[in-house]
N, C-alpha and C positions, 0 to 999 in steps of 0.2 A: 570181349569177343564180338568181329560181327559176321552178322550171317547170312551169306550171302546166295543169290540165285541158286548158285550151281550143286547147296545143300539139299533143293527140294526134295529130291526121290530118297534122300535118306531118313526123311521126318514120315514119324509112321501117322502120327496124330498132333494136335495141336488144342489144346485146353486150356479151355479159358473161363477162371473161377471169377466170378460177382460177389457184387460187394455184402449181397443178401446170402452168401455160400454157395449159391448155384451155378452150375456149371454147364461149358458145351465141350464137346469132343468133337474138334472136326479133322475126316480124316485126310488124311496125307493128298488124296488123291483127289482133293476138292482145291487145293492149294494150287494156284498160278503163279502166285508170287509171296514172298515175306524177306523183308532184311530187318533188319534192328542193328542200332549201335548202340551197346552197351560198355557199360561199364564197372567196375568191384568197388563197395564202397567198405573200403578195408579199414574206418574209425570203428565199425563199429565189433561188437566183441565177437562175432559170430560173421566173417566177412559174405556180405550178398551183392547179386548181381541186379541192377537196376538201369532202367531202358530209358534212356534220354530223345529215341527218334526211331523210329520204322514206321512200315507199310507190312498189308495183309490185305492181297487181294485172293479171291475165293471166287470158285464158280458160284451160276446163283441155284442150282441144288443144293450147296448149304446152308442156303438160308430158312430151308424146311427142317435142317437137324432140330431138334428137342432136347428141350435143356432137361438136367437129370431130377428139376422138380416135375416134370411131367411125367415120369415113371417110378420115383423113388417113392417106396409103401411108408405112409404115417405109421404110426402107433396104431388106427384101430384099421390099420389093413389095408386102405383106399389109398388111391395116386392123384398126383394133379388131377390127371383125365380124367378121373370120378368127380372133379370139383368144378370143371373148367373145360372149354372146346381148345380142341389140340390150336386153333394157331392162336392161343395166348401164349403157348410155350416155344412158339420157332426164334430161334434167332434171327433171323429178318425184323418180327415185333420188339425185342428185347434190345435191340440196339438202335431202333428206330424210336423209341420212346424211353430209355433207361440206359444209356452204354455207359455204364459205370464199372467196367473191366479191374480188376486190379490184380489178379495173375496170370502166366499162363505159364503152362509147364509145354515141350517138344517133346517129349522123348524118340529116339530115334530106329530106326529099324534092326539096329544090330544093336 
């Protein structure tokens, strides 16, 4: 499958999980552009879809989003932002010193 310009206004979100589990949710309306060529790698028992080339350009108000270790409660109640100043957790820092991406889900508006 690829995905091309003219799919933007139907992508509601676009997340992008880390290699550490953490994640960003950016939404639809930050997105100026994204294609990918993908492809099914159907050896294996469980066929998955795997990204050989794209592009994700984003306004730069997303690069203030917050990944969900800056919100999500530990065990004894406290969030990142209890441990940490908010821009250790923007995705501007996170990709500027760490972009080690390894999923992303689209889900789409319908």
């Amino acid at each position: 499958m690829k995905l091309e310009k003219s799919m933007l206004e139907k992508i509601d979100t676009i997340t992008w999980a880390l290699e550490n589990c953490e994640s960003f949710n950016i939404s639809g309306k930050y997105i100026l552009d994204f294609w990918t060529s993908e492809f099914v790698m159907p050896s294996r028992k469980e066929p998955e879809t795997e990204v050989d080339d794209g592009c994700l350009i984003i306004s730069k108000n997303a690069f203030k989003i917050l990944s969900s270790a800056a919100t999500e409660e530990y065990t004894d109640g406290t969030t990142g932002l209890d441990h940490g100043p908010e821009e250790n957790f923007y995705l501007y820092n996170r990709i500027k010193y760490c972009c080690d991406v390894c999923q992303r889900n689209r889900p789409y508006n319908d």
